[in-house]
KEDREN-231891 format. One record per residue (C-alpha): z, x, y; residue number from 0. Coordinates in nm, 3 decimals. Example, Ala and Ser with C-alpha at 12.3 -4.5 7.8 and 13.67 -1.06 7.14 Angstrom:
! residues 2
@z=0.780&x=1.230&y=-0.450&kolke=0
@z=0.714&x=1.367&y=-0.106&kolke=1
This chain:
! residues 423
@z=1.662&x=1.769&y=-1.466&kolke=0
@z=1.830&x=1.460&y=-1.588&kolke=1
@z=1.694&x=1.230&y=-1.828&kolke=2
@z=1.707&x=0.962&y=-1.534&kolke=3
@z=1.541&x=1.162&y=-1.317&kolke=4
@z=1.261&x=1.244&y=-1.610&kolke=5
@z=1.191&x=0.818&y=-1.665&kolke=6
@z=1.215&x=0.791&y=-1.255&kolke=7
@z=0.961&x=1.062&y=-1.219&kolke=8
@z=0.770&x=0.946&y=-1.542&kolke=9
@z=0.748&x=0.561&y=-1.417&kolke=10
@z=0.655&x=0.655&y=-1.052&kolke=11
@z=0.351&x=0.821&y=-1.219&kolke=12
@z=0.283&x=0.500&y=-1.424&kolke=13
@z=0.293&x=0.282&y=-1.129&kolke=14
@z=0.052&x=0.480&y=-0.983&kolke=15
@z=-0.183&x=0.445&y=-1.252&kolke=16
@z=-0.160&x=0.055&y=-1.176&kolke=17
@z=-0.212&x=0.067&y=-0.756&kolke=18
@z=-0.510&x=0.249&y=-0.890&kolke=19
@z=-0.584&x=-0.086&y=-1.076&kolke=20
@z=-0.474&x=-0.320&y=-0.826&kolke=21
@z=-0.742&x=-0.138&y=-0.615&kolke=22
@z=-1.000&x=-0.085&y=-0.863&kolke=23
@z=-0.967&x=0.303&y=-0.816&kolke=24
@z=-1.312&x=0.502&y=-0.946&kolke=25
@z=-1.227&x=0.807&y=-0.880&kolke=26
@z=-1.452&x=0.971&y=-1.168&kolke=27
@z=-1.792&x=0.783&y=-1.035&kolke=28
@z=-1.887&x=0.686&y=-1.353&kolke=29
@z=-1.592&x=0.450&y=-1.496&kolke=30
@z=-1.684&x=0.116&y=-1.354&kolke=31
@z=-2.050&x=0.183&y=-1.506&kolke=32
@z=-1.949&x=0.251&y=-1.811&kolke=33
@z=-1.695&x=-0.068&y=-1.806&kolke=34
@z=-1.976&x=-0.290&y=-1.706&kolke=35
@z=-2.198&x=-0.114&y=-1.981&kolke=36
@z=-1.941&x=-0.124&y=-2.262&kolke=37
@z=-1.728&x=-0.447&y=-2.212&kolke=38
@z=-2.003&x=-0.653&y=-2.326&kolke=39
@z=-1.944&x=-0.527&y=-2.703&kolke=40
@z=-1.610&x=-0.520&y=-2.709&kolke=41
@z=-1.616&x=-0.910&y=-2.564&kolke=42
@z=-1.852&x=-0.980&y=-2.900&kolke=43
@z=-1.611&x=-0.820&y=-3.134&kolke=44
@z=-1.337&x=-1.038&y=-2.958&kolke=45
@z=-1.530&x=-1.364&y=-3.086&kolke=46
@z=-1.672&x=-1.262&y=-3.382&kolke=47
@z=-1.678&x=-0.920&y=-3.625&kolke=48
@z=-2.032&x=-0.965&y=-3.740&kolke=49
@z=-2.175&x=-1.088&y=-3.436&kolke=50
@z=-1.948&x=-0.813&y=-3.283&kolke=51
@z=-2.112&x=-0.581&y=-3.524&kolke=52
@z=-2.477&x=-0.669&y=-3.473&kolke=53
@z=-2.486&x=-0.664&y=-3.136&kolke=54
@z=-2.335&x=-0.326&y=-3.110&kolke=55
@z=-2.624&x=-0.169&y=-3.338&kolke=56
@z=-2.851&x=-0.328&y=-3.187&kolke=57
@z=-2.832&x=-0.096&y=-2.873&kolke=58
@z=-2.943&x=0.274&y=-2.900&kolke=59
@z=-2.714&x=0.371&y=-2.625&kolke=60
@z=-2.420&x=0.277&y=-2.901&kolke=61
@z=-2.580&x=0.328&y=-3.190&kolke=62
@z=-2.446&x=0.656&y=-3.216&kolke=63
@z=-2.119&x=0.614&y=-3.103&kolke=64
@z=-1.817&x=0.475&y=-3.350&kolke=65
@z=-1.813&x=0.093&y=-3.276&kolke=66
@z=-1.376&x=0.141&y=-3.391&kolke=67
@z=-1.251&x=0.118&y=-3.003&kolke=68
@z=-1.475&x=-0.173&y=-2.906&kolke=69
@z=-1.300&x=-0.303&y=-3.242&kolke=70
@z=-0.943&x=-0.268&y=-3.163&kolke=71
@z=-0.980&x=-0.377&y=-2.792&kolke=72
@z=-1.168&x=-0.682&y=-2.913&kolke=73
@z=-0.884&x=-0.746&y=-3.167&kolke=74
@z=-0.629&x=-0.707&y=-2.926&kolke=75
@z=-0.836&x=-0.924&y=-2.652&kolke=76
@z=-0.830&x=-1.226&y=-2.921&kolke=77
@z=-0.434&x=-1.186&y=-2.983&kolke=78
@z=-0.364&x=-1.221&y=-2.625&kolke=79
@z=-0.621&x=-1.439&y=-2.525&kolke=80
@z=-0.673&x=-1.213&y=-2.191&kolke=81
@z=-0.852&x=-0.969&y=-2.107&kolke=82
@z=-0.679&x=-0.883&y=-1.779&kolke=83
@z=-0.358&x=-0.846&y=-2.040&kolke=84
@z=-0.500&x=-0.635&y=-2.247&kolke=85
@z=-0.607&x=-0.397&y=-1.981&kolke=86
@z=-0.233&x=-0.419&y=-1.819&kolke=87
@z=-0.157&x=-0.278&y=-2.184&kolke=88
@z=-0.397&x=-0.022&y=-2.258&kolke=89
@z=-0.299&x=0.140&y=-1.878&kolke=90
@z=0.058&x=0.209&y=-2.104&kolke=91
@z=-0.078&x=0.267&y=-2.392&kolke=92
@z=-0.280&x=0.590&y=-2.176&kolke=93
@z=0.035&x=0.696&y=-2.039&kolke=94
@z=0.183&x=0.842&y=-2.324&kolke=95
@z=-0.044&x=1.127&y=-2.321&kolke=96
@z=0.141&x=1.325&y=-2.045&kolke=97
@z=0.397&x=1.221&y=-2.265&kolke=98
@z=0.243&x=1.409&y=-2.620&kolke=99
@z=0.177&x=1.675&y=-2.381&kolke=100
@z=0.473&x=1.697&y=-2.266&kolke=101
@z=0.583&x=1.759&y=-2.653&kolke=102
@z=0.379&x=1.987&y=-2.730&kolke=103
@z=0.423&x=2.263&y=-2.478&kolke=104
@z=0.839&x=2.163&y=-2.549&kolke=105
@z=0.779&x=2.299&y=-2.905&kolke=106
@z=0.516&x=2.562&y=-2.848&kolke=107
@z=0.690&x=2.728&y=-2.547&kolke=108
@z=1.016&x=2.679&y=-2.684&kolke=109
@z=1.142&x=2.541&y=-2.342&kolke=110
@z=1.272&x=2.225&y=-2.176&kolke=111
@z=1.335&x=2.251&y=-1.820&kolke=112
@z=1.213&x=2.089&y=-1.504&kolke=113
@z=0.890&x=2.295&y=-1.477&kolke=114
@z=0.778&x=2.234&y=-1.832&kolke=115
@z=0.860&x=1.832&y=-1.801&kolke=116
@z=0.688&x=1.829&y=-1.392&kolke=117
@z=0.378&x=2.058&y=-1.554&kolke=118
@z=0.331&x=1.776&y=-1.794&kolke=119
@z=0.280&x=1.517&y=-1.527&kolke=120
@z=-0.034&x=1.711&y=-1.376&kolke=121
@z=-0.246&x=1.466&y=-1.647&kolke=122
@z=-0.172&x=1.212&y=-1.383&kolke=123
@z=-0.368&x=1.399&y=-1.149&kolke=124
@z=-0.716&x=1.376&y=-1.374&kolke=125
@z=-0.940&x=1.102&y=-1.209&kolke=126
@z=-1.113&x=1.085&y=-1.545&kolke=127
@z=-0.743&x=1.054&y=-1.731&kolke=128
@z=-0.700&x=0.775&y=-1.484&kolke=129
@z=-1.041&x=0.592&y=-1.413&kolke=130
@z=-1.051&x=0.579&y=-1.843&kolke=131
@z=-0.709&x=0.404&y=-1.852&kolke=132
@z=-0.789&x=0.177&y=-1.572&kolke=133
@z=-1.113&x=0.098&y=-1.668&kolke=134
@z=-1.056&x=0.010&y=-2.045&kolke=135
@z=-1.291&x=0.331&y=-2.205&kolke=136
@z=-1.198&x=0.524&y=-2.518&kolke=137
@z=-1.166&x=0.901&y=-2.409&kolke=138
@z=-0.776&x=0.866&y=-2.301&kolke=139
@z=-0.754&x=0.709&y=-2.706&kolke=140
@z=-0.900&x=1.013&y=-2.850&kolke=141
@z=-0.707&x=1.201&y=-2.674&kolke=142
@z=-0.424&x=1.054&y=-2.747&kolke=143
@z=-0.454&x=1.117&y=-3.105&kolke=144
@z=-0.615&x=1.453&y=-3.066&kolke=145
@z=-0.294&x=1.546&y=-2.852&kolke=146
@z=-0.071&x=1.409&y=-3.174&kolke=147
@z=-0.287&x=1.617&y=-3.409&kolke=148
@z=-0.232&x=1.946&y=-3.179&kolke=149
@z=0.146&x=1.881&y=-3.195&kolke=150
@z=0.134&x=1.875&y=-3.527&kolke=151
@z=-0.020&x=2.145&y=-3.641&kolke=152
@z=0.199&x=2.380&y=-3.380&kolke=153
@z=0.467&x=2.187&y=-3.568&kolke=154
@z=0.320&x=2.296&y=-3.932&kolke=155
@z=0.300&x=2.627&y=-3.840&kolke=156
@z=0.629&x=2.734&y=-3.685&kolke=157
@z=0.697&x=2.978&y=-3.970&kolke=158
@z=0.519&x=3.125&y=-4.252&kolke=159
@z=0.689&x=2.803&y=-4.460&kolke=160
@z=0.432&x=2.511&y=-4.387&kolke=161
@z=0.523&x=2.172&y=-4.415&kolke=162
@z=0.290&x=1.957&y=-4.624&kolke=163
@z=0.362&x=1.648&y=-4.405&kolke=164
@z=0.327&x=1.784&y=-4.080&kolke=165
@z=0.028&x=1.922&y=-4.156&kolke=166
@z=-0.125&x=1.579&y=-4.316&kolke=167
@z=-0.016&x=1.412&y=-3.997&kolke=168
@z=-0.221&x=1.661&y=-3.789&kolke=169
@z=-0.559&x=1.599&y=-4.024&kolke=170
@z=-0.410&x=1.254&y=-4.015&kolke=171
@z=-0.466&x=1.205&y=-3.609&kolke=172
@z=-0.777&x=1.408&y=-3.571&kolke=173
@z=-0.920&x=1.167&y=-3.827&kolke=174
@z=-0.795&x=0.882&y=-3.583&kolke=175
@z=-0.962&x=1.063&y=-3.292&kolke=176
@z=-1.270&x=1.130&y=-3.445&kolke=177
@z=-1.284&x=0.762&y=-3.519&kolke=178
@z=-1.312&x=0.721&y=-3.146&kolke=179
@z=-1.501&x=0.993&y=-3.046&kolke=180
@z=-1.613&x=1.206&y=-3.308&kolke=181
@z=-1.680&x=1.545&y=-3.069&kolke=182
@z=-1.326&x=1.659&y=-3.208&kolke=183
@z=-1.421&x=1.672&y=-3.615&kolke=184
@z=-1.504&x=2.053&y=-3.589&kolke=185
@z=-1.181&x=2.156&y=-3.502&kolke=186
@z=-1.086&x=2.016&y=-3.868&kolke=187
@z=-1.223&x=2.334&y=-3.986&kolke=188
@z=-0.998&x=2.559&y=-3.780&kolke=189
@z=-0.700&x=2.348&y=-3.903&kolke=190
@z=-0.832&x=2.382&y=-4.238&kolke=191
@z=-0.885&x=2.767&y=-4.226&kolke=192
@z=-0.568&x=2.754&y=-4.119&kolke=193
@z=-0.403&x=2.566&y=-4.397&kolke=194
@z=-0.587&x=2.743&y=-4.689&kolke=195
@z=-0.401&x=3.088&y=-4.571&kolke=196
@z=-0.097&x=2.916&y=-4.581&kolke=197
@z=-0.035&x=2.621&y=-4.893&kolke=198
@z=-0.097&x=2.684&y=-5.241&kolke=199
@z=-0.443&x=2.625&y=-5.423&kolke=200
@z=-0.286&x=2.236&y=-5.551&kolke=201
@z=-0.134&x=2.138&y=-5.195&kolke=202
@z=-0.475&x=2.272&y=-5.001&kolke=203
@z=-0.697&x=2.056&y=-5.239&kolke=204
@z=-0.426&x=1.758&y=-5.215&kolke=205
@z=-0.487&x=1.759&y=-4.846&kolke=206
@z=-0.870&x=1.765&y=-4.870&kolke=207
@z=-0.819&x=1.475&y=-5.118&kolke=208
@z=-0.663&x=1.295&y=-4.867&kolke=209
@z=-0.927&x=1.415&y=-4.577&kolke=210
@z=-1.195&x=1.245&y=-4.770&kolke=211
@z=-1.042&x=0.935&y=-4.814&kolke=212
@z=-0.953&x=0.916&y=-4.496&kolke=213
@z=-1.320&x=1.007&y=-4.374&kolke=214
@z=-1.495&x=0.717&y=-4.627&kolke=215
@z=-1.546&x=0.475&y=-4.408&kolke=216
@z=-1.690&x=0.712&y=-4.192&kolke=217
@z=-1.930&x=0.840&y=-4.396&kolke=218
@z=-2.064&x=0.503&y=-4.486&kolke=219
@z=-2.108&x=0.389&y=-4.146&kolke=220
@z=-2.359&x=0.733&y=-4.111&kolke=221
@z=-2.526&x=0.628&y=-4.415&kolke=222
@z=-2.561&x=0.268&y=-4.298&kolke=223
@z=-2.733&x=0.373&y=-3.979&kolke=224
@z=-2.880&x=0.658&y=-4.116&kolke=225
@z=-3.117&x=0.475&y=-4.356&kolke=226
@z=-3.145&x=0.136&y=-4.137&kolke=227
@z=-3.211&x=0.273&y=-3.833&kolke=228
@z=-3.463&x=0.556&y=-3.688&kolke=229
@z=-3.176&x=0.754&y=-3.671&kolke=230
@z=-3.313&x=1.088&y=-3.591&kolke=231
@z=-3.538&x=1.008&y=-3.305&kolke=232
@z=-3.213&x=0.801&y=-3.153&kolke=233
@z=-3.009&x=1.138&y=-3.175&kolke=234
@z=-3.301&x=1.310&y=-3.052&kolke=235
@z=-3.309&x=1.111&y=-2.729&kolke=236
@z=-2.925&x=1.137&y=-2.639&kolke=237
@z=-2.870&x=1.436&y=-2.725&kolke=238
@z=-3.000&x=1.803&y=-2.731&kolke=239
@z=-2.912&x=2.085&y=-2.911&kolke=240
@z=-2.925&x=2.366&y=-2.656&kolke=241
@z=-2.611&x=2.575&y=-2.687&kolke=242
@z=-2.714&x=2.827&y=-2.468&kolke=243
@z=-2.773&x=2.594&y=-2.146&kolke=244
@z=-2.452&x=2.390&y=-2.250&kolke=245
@z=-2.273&x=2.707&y=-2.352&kolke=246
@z=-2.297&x=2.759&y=-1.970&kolke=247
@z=-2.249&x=2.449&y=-1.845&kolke=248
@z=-1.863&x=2.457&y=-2.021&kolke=249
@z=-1.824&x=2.747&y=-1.937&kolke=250
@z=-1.823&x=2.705&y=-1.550&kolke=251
@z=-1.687&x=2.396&y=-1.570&kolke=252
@z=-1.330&x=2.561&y=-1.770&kolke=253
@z=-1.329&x=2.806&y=-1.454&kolke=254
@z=-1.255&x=2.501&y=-1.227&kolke=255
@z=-0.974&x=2.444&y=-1.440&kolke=256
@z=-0.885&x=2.807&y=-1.504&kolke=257
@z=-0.905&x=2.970&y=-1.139&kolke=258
@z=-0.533&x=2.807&y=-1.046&kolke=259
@z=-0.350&x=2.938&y=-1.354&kolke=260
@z=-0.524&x=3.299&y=-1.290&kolke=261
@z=-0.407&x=3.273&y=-0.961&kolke=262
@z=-0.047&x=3.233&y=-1.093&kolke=263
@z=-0.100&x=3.615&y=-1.298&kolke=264
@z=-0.361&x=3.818&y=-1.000&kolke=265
@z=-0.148&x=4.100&y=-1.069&kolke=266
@z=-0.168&x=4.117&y=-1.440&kolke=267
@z=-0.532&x=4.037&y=-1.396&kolke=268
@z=-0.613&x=4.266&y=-1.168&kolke=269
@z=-0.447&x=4.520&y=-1.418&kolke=270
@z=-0.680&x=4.405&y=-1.669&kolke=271
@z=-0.994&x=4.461&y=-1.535&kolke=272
@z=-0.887&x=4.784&y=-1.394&kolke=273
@z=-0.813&x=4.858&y=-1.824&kolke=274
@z=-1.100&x=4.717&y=-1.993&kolke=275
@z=-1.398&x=4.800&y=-1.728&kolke=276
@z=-1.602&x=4.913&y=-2.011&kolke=277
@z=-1.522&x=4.578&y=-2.238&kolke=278
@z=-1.641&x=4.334&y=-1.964&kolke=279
@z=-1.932&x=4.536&y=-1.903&kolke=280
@z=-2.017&x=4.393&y=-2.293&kolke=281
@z=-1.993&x=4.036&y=-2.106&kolke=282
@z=-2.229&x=4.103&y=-1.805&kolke=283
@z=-2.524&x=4.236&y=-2.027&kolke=284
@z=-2.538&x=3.933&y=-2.249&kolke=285
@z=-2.523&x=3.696&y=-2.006&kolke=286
@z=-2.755&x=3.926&y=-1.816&kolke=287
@z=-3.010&x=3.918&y=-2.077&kolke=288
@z=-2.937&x=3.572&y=-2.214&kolke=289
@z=-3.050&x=3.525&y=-1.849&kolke=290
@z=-3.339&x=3.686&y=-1.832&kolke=291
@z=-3.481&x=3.546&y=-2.181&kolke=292
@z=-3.441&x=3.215&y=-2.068&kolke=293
@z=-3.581&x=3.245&y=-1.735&kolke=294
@z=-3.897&x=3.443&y=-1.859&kolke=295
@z=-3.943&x=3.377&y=-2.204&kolke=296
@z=-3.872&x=3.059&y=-2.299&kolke=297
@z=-3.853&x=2.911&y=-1.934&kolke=298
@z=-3.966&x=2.559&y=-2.052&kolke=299
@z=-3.663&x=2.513&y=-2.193&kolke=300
@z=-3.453&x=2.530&y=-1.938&kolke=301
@z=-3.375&x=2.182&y=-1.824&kolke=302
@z=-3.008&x=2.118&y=-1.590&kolke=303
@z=-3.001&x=1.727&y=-1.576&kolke=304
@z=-2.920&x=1.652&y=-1.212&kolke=305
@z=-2.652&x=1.431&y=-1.303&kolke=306
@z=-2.335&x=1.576&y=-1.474&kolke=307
@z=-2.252&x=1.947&y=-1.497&kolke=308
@z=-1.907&x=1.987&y=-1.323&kolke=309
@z=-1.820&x=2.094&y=-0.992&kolke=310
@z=-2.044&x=2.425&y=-1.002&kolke=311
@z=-2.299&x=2.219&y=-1.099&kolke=312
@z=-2.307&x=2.016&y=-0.794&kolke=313
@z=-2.249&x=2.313&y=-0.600&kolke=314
@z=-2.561&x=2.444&y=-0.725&kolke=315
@z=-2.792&x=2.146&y=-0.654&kolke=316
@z=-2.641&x=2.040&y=-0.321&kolke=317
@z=-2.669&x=2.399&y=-0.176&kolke=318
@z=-3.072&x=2.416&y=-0.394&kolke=319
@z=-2.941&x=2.757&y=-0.585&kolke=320
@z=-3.135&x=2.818&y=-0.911&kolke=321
@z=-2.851&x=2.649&y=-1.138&kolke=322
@z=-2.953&x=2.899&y=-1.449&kolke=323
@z=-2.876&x=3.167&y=-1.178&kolke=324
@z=-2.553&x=3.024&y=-1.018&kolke=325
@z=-2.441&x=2.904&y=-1.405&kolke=326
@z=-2.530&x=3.236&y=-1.556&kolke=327
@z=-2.231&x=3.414&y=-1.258&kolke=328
@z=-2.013&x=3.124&y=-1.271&kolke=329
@z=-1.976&x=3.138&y=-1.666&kolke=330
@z=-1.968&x=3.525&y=-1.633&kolke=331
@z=-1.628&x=3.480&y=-1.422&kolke=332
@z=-1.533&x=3.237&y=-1.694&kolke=333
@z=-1.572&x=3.465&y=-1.979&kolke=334
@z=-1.338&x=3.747&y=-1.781&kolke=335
@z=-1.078&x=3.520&y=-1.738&kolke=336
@z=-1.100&x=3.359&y=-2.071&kolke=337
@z=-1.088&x=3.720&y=-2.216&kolke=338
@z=-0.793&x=3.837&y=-1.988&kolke=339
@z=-0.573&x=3.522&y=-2.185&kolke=340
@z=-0.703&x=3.541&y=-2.517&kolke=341
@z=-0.678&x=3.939&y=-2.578&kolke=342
@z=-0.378&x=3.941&y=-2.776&kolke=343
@z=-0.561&x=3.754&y=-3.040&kolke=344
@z=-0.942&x=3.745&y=-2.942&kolke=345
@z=-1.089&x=3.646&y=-3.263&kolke=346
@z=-0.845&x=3.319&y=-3.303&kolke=347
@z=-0.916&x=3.233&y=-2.973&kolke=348
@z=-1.255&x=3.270&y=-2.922&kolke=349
@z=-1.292&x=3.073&y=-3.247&kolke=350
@z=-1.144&x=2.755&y=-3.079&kolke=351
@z=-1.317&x=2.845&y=-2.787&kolke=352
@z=-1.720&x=2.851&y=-3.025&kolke=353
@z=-1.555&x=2.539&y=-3.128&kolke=354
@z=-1.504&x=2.371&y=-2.781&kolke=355
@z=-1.876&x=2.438&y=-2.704&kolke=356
@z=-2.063&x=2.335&y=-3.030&kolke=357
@z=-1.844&x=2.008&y=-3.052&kolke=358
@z=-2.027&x=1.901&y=-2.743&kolke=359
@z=-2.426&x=1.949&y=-2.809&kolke=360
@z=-2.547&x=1.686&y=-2.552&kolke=361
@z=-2.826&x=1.671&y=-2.277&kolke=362
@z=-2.577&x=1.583&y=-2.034&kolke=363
@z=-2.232&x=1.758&y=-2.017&kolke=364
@z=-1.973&x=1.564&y=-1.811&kolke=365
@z=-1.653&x=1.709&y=-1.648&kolke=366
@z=-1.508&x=1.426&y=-1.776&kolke=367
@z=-1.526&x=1.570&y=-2.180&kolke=368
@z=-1.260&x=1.839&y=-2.099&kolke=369
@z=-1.038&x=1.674&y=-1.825&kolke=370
@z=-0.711&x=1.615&y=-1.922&kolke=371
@z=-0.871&x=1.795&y=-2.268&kolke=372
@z=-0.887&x=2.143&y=-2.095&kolke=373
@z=-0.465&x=2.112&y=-2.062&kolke=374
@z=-0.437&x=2.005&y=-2.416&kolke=375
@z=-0.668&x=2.289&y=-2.551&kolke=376
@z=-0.540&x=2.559&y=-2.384&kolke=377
@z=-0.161&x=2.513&y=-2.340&kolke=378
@z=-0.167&x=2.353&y=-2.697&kolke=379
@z=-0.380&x=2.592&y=-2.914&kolke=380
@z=-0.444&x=2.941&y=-2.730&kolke=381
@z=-0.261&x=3.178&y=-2.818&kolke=382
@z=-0.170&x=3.379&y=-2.532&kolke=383
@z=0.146&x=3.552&y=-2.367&kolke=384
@z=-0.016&x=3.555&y=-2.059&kolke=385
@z=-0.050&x=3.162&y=-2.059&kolke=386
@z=0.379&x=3.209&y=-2.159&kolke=387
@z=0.411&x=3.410&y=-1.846&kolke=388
@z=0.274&x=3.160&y=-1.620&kolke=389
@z=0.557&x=2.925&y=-1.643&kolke=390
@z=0.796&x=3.239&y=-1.520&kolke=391
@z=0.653&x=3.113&y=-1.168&kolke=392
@z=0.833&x=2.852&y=-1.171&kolke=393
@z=0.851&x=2.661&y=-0.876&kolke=394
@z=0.522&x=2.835&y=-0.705&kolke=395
@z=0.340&x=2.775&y=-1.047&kolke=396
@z=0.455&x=2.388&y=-0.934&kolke=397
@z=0.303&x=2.424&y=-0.609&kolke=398
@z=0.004&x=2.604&y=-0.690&kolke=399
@z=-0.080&x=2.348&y=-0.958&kolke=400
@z=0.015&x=2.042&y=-0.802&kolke=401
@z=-0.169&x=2.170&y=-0.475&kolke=402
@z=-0.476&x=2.211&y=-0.646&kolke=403
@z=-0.473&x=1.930&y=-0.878&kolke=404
@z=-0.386&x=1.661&y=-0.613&kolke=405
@z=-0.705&x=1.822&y=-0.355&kolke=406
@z=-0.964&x=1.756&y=-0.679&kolke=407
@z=-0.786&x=1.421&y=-0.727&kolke=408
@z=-0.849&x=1.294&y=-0.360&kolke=409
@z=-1.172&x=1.499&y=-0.305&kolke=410
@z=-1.320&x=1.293&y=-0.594&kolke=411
@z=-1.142&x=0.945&y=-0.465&kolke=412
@z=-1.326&x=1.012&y=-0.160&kolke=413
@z=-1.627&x=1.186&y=-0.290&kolke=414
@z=-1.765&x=0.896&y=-0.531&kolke=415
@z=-1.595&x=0.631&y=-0.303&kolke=416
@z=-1.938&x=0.747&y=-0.118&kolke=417
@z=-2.117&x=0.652&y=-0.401&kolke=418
@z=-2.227&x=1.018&y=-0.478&kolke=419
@z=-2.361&x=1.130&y=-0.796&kolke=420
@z=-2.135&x=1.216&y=-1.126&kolke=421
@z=-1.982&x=1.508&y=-1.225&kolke=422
């Protein structure tokens, strides 16, 4: 494919991110709320940093949240003088992140062709890629510089020779990103873990030099709210530390996003769980009795919001299935196909994938947290052949993909244009 055709393809994509602003497109259900929520703060900062400032602490529903988007937006909203302008801007500011995706699975897969480039544009697909860059919220930011920190560290560690500045720039974005949304700051210690096996003892301790400094202002914002604030019983209220019931809820929601691409390898698959019968059977009795511990021992505990959860989720509560049931066999499915990419290197992988789940200990678990990030996590950081062998489908991988992707795009246009609950 031509580099013309590429920036034709590329700005078709674009302008449809901007009919879905013309139109006010919501296809996520909860984007316009959250505008209407948000946009308040980020009109204070526009006027006035300390008034800016006061007014965002003085809601617990932000309190907890890095006040550094509502910041720059409000900046940029005083430059321009327009709001409408700024949102015109931050739409192509978003669309560089099929872009840095784009990039990255260039340099990991060691490829540029048409399918690689076309694969890329599937971002443009996400409702909650689009409703976040029409709607002026901070997740397509984060990710963004989460995406820039991914393709830097594949960058750092092309050979066993790392390169000292690719691998600042990758602690360098994931500081940016946790800035926005701080979710992302345990994968710092997989980069890190990563880096001390590879740079000498002065050039490892350089780079956590520069970590820190980077991560002051951070750290004093904490301890400002910290010991001004009743911090605890704010943190208490949003979110909830239950891995287990959020363990599953992440779980079933990657299998939305992993059923298409397992498609694409059924015959490598099915070779798999012909080959490792006994293996799996590991997976079915701890979820089994993960299961039954929760529903009989500590059943109190078990508390599925209804709002949020993913597709399964809804499936559950629409069709009145026992979601600990239909969450336990949904995540069960996810952990076989999880396992049938990441066996060539299970212990790197399921690392990042303990990682994934404990960077997101909230009562409510959105779809929205790992949509576009499920394409940047796994094409970006899991290490699989089997993921390699999925672009040898070339243009049926296109199909299957785009098929898929475009149904879940219009199914939740229509779906929330009803006013239904969110994913």
């Amino acid at each position: 494919m031509e580099i013309k055709q590429k920036i034709i393809f590329y700005g078709l994509c674009i302008f449809s991110i901007y009919v879905g602003f013309y139109f006010n497109e919501n296809s996520s259900g909860g984007a316009n709320f959250d505008y209407n929520f948000l946009i308040p703060f980020t009109l204070n900062f526009s006027k006035n940093f300390e008034q800016g400032l006061n007014y965002f602490l003085s809601n617990t529903g932000t309190l907890v949240h890095s006040p550094i988007f509502y910041i720059l937006i409000g900046y940029l909203i005083k430059i321009t003088k327009s709001l409408y302008f700024t949102k015109l801007l931050y739409i192509l500011v978003c669309c560089s992140l099929p872009l840095i995706f784009y990039k990255i699975l260039k340099l990991k897969y060691k490829k540029d062709n048409q399918i690689i480039f076309l694969f890329s544009l599937v971002i443009f697909l996400s409702p909650y890629f689009r409703t976040s860059a029409i709607w002026l919220l901070s997740d397509n930011l984060s990710l963004i510089f989460f995406g820039l920190s991914i393709y830097y560290f594949n960058k750092s560690s092309r050979s066993n020779d790392i390169n000292f500045k690719d691998s600042f720039l990758c602690l360098f974005f994931l500081i940016l990103c946790c800035y926005i949304r701080y979710y992302y700051c345990l994968f710092s210690l997989y980069y890190l873990f990563f880096f001390v096996r590879k740079f000498r003892q002065k050039e490892f301790f350089l780079l956590i030099f520069f970590l820190f400094i980077l991560s002051v202002p951070a750290f004093f914002y904490f301890y400002y709210i910290f010991f001004n604030f009743d911090f605890i019983s704010i943190v208490t209220n949003v979110s909830r530390l239950n891995i287990y019931n959020n363990g599953l809820v992440i779980l079933s929601i990657l299998l939305f996003y992993l059923f298409p691409f397992c498609l694409l390898q059924k015959k490598s698959f099915f070779q798999y769980l012909k080959n490792n019968k006994n293996f799996l059977s590991i997976f079915f009795v701890l979820i089994f009795s993960f299961y039954l511990i929760t529903q009989f021992v500590f059943e109190n505990s078990v508390d599925f919001s209804t709002k949020g959860g993913g597709v399964f989720m809804k499936i559950a509560n629409l069709s009145n299935i026992d979601p600990l049931l239909f969450l336990s066999v949904t995540s069960f499915l996810s952990l076989i196909i999880l396992d049938f990419f990441f066996k060539e290197k299970r212990l790197q992988n399921y690392s990042l994938l303990i990682i994934l789940i404990f960077s997101f200990p909230l009562f409510i678990i959105y779809q929205k947290y790992f949509d576009p990030l499920f394409f940047l996590f796994f094409f970006g950081l899991i290490k699989s052949r089997e993921i390699e062998k999925i672009f040898l489908n070339g243009n049926f991988f296109l199909f299957i993909v785009g098929f898929y992707f475009s149904f879940f795009f219009l199914f939740s246009l229509i779906y929330y244009s009803k006013g239904l609950y969110l994913l």
